[in-house]
C-alpha positions in Angstrom: 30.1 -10.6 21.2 26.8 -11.8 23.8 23.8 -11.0 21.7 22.5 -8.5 24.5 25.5 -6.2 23.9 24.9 -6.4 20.4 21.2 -5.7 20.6 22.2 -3.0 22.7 24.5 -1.3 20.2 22.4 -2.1 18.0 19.9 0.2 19.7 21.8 3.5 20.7 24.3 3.5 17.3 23.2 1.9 14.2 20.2 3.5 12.2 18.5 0.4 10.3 17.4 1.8 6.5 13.3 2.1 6.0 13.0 1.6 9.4 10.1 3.1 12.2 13.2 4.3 14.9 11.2 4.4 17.8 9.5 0.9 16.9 12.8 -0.1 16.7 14.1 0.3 19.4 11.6 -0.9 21.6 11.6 -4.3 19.5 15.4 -4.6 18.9 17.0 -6.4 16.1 17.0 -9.9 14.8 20.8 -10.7 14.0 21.9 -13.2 12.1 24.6 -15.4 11.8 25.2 -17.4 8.9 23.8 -18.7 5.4 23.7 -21.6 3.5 21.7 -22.5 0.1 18.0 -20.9 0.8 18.7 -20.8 4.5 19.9 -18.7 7.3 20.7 -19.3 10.9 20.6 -16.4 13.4 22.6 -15.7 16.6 20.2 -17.9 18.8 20.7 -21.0 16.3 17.0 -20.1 15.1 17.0 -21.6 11.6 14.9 -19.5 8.9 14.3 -20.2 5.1 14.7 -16.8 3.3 11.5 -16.7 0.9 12.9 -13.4 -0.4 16.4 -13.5 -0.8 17.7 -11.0 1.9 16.2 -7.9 -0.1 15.2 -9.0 -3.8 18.9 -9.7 -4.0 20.3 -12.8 -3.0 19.4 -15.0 -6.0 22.2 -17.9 -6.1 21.9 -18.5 -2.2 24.5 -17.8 1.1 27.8 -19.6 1.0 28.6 -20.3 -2.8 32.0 -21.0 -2.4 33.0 -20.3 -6.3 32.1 -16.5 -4.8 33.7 -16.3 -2.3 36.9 -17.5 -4.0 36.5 -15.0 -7.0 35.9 -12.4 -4.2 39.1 -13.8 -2.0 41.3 -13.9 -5.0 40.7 -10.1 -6.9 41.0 -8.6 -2.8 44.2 -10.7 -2.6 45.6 -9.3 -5.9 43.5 -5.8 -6.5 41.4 -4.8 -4.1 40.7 -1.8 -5.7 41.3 0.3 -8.4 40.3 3.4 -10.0 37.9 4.2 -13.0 39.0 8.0 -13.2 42.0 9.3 -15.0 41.7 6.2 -17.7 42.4 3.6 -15.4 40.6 -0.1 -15.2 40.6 -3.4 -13.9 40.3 -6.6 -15.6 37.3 -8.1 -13.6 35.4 -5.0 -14.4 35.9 -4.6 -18.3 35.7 -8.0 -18.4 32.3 -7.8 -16.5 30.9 -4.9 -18.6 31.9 -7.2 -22.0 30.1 -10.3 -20.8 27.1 -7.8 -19.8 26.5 -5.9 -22.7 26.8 -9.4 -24.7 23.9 -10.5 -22.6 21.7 -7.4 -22.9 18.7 -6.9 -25.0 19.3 -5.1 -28.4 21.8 -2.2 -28.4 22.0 -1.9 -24.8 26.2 -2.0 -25.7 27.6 0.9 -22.8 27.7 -0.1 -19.1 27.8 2.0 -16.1 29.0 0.8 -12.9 27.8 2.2 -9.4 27.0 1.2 -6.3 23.5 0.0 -6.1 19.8 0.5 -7.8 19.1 4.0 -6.4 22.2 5.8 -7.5 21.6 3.7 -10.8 18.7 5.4 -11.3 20.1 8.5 -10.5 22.5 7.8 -12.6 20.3 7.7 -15.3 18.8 10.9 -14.1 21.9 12.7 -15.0 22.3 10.9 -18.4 19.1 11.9 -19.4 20.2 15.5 -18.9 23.3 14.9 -20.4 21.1 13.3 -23.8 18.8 16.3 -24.0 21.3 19.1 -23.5 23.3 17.1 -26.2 20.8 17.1 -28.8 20.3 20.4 -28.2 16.5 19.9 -26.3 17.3 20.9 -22.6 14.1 22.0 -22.1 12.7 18.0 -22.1 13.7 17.7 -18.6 10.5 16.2 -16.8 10.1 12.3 -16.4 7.3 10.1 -16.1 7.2 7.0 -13.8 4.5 4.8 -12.5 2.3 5.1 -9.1 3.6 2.6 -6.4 6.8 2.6 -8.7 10.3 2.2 -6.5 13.4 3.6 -8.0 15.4 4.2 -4.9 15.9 6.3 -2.0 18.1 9.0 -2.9 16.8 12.0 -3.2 16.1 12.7 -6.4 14.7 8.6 -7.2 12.7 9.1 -4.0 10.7 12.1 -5.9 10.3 8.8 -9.4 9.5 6.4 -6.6 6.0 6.6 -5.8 5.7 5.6 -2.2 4.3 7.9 0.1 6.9 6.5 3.2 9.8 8.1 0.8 7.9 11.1 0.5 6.9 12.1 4.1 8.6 15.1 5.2 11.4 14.7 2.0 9.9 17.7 -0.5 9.8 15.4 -3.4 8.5 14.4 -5.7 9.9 17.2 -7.7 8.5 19.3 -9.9 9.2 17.5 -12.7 8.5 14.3 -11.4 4.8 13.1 -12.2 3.2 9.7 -12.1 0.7 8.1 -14.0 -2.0 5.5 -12.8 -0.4 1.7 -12.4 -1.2 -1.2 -14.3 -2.4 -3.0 -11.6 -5.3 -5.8 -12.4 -6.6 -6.4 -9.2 -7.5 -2.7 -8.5 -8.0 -1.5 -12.4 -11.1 0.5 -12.3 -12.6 -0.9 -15.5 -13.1 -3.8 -16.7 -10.1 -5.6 -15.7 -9.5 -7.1 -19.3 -5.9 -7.6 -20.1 -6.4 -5.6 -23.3 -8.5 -2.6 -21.6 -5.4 -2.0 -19.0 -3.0 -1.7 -21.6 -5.3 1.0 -23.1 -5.5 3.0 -20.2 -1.7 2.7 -19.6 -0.9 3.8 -22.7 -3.6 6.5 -22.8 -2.6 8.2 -19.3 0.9 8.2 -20.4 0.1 10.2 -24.2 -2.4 12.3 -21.6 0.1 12.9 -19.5 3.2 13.7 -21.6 0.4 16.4 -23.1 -0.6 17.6 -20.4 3.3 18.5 -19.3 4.0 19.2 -23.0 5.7 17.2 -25.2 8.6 19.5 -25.4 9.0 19.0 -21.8 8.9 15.4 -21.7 12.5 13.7 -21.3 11.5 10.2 -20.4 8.9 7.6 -18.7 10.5 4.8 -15.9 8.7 1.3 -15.0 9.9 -1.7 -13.6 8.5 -4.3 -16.0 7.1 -6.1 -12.6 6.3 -3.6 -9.7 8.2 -4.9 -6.8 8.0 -2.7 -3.6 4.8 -1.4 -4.6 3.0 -5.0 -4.2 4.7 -7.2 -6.5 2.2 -5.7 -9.4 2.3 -7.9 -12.5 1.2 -5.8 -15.4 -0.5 -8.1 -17.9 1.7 -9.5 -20.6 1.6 -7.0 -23.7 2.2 -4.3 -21.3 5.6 -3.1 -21.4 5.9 -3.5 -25.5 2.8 -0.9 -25.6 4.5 1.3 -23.3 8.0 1.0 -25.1 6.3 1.9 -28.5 4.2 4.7 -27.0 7.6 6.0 -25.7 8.8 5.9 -29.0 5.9 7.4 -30.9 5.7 10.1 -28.1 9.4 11.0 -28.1 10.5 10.6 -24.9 13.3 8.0 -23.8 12.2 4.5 -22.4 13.6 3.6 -18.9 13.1 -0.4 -17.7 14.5 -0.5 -14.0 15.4 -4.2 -13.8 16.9 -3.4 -10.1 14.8 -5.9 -9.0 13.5 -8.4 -11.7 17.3 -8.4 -13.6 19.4 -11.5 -13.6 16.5 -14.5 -13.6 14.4 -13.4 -11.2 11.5 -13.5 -13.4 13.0 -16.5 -15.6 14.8 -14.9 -18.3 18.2 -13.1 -17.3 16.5 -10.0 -17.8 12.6 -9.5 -17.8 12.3 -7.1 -20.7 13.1 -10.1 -22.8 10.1 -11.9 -22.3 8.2 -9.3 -24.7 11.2 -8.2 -26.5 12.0 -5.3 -25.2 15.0 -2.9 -26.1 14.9 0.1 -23.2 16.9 3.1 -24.3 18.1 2.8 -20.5 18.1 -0.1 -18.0 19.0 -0.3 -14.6 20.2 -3.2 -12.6 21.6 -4.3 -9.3 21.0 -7.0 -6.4 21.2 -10.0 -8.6 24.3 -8.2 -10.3 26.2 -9.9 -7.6 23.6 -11.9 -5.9 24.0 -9.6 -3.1 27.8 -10.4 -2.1 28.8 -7.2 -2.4 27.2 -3.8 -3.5 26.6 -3.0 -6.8 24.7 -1.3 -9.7 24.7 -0.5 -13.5 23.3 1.4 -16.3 23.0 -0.5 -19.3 22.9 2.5 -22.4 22.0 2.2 -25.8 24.9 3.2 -28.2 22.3 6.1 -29.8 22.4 8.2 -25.7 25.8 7.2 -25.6 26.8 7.9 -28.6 25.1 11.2 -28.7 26.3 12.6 -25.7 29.7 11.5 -27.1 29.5 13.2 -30.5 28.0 16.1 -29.0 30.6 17.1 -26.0 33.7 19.1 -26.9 37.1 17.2 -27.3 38.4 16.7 -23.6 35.8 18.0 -21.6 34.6 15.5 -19.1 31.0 13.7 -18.7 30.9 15.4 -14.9 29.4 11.9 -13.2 30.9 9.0 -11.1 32.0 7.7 -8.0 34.6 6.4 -6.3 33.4 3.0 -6.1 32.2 2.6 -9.6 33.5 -0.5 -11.6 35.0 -1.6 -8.0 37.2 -4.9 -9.0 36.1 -6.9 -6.2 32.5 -6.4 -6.6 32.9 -6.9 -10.4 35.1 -10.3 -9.4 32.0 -11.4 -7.6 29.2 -10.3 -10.3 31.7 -12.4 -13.2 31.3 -15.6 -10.6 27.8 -14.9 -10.1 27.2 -15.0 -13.8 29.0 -17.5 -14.6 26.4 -19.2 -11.8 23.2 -18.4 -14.1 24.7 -19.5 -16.8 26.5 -22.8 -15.5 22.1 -24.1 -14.4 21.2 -21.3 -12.0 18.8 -19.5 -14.1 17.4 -22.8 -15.4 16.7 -23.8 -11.9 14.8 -20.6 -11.1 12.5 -21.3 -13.9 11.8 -25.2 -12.9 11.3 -23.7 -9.0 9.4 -20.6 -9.9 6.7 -23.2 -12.4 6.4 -24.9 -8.9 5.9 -21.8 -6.9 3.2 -20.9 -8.9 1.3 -24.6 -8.9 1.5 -23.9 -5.4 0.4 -20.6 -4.8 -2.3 -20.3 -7.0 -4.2 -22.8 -4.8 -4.2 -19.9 -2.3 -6.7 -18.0 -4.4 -9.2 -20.2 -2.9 -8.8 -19.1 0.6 -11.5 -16.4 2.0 -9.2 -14.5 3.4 -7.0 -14.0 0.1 -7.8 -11.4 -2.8 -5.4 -12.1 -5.5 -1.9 -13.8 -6.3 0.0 -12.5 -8.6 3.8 -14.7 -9.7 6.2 -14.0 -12.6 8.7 -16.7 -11.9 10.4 -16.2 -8.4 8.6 -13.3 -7.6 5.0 -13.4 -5.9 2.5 -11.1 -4.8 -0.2 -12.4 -2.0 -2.8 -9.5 -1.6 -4.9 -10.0 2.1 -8.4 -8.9 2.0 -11.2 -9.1 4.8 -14.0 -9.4 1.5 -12.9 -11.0 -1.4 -16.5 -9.7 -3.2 -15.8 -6.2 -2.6 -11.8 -6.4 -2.3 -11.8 -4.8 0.9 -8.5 -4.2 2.8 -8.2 -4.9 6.5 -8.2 -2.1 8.6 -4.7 -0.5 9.0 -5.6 -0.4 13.2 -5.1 -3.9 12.8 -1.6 -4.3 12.2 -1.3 -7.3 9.9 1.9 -6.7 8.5 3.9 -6.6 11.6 2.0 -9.8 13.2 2.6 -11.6 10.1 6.3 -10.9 10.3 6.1 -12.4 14.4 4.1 -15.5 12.6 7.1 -16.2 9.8 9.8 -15.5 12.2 8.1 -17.9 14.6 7.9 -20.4 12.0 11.2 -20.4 9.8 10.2 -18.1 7.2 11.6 -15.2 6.1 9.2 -13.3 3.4 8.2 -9.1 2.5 5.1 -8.2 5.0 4.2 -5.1 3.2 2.5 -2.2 5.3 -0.7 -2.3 3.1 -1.2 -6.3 3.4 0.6 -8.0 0.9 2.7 -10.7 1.2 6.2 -10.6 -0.9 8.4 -13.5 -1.9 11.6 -13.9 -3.8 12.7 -16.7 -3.4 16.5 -17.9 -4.0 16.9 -19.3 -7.5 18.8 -22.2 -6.0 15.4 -23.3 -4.4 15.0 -27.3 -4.4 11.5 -28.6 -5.2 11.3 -29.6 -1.4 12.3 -25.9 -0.1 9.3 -24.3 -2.3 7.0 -27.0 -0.6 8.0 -26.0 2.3 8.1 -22.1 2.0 4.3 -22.9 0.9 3.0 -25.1 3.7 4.7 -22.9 6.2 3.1 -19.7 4.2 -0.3 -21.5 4.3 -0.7 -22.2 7.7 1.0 -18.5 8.6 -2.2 -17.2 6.5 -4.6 -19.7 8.1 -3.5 -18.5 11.4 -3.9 -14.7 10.9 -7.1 -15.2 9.1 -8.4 -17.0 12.5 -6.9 -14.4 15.0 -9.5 -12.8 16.8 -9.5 -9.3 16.2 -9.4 -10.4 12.5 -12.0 -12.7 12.1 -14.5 -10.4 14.3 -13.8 -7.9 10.9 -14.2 -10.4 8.1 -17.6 -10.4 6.0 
């Protein structure tokens, strides 16, 4: 189909997620083609390295072939098949063994949905299913983090703590609350590693009192905070929250949506501190983005519990029709089989380099902080690095930074309040991270010198 028909269409039928509709439509879509490795091609030819992996998600690259076959192959022979009324498929028990082998402690049940949001609201549900089990339905209110994202649907829009997810929604809820994040760069005090961790943990045991420990079901992070600014809480963070979750009594959620599956070097990021979540949620990397997607990973004690405590054939009243879908589980066993077979050991030698790289950018006046845990990396834009001042919304740097990548063959997160997102592929050469740097750099250098933003620089 011409590319003006399809903008067209485009404009008057498809409604593009996150998306300003009437900015839309005035500035149409860019559509793309194909993908290969780190790159993608669009339907002029344009060539573009994605610095952030589609959404978060695309860790092995486009075009993996070994993918594709496992993909071709299970939709050849099962293209779908049931998870109610007892039934299975191979690819996805065989999935949910290899998973629950791989997961941190006793993180032994797996839930299969479609992607992060209804995994969290997945969890959601299981939560109430634990604390009317245990005979505490009263503990129903959770406790996640501000700037936290844990989805769109309705009830995760309330945990997430984005104010675009809560305009006109009614959420959060009213047992949705949200403590301060652990975010350096903006900490009020000190800024010590050590004095953050205090706080964290102190606004957490303030809050859970202020609600009433009775009341309190469970607190959610994501061990790196991605949609919120790529936010890298000091190390020693999430083990003080996971004890304080313990000591408080409330039940631990990790939401590894984004940083699951080696996007932060380990195949999942609560193991760099040890963690055992009682609940973790996962997607994107899953299946690298091939297909969609999600999963709860449980601790045998909530499953185990809800089990013990549910009368003899009554069902646990949550699924979906897609959950445990064979071809999707087909492509997440090829995809693992991926970070085990170098993958993962390549996003750790690539993401070292990213971050020799971008820490150089610290020096630049017109950067405040950078922030990197592997392949994920924060750059924060400020117009006074003394005083940490923002640029002033009116200016628009998020959307001309987006013109600048586009123009130059780089795909990368312009986030609305000036920070600069990147995830790159974990199949990244040494010579692609170069690139996605110098191109970055000179994007930066560019913006800094435009003239409505220099004339507002200190």
């Amino acid at each position: 189909m011409h590319a003006e028909t399809l903008l067209r269409i485009d404009r008057d039928h498809l409604i593009h997620p996150v998306s300003a509709w009437r900015d839309h439509e005035e500035a149409g879509a860019r559509i793309l083609r194909s993908g290969k490795g780190a790159w993608l091609t669009d339907i002029h030819g344009k060539e573009l390295l994605d610095g952030f992996s589609g959404l978060w998600c695309v860790n092995a690259g486009y075009g993996c072939q070994s993918v594709v076959e496992a993909a071709t192959e299970q939709m050849a022979r099962l293209p779908y098949a049931t998870g109610y009324f007892g039934y299975a498929s191979e690819a996805a028990i065989e999935l949910a063994g290899r998973l629950a082998a791989k997961a941190p402690g006793n993180l032994n049940r797996i839930f299969f949905c479609q992607g992060g949001s209804d995994a969290v609201d997945s969890v959601l549900r299981f939560i109430r299913f634990f604390q009317h089990a245990r005979g505490t339905p009263q503990k129903r209110h959770v406790i996640g983090l501000a700037k936290g994202y844990h989805g769109s649907t309705y009830a995760g829009s309330g945990l997430t703590a984005l104010a675009a997810f809560h305009r006109d929604a009614d959420v959060p809820l009213s047992w949705q609350h949200h403590i301060p994040s652990p975010y350096p760069y903006r900490h009020e005090g000190d800024g010590q590693d050590s004095t953050i961790i205090a706080d964290s943990v102190a606004a957490l045991q303030q809050k859970v009192a202020e609600v009433g420990a009775a009341n309190v079901a469970a607190f959610f992070c994501e061990p790196v905070q991605g949609s919120g600014g790529v936010i890298v809480p000091p190390r020693g963070w999430l083990a003080a929250m996971r004890r304080a979750c313990t000591e408080l009594g409330i039940l631990f959620v990790a939401d590894e949506v984004i940083t699951g599956f080696g996007r932060t070097g380990p195949l999942f990021a609560c193991e760099t501190e040890q963690v055992v979540p009682d609940m973790m949620t996962v997607a994107k990397g899953l299946t690298s983005g091939y297909a969609p997607m999600g999963a709860v990973f449980m601790s045998d004690e909530v499953y185990e519990t809800v089990r013990d405590n549910t009368p003899p054939g009554v069902p646990i009243g949550h699924g979906m029709t897609y959950s445990a879908h064979p071809v999707s589980a087909a492509i997440g066993l090829a995809v693992l089989d991926l970070y085990e077979g170098g993958l993962l050991a390549n996003g750790v030698a690539a993401g070292r380099h990213l971050a020799s790289r971008l820490t150089t950018l610290s020096e630049h006046p017109f950067v405040g902080d950078v922030r990197i845990s592997g392949m994920l990396a924060g750059i924060e834009l400020v117009t006074d690095k003394t005083s940490r001042r923002k640029p002033d919304p009116s200016l628009g740097l998020s959307k001309k930074l987006a013109a600048l990548g586009y123009r130059d063959g780089l795909l990368f997160r312009a986030f609305a309040d000036d920070v600069i997102g990147l995830a790159p592929p974990l199949c990244c050469s040494i010579e692609e991270i170069d690139l996605m740097c110098d191109r970055l750099t000179r994007i930066i250098h560019e913006i800094a010198n435009l003239r409505d933003v220099s004339s507002r620089r200190a």
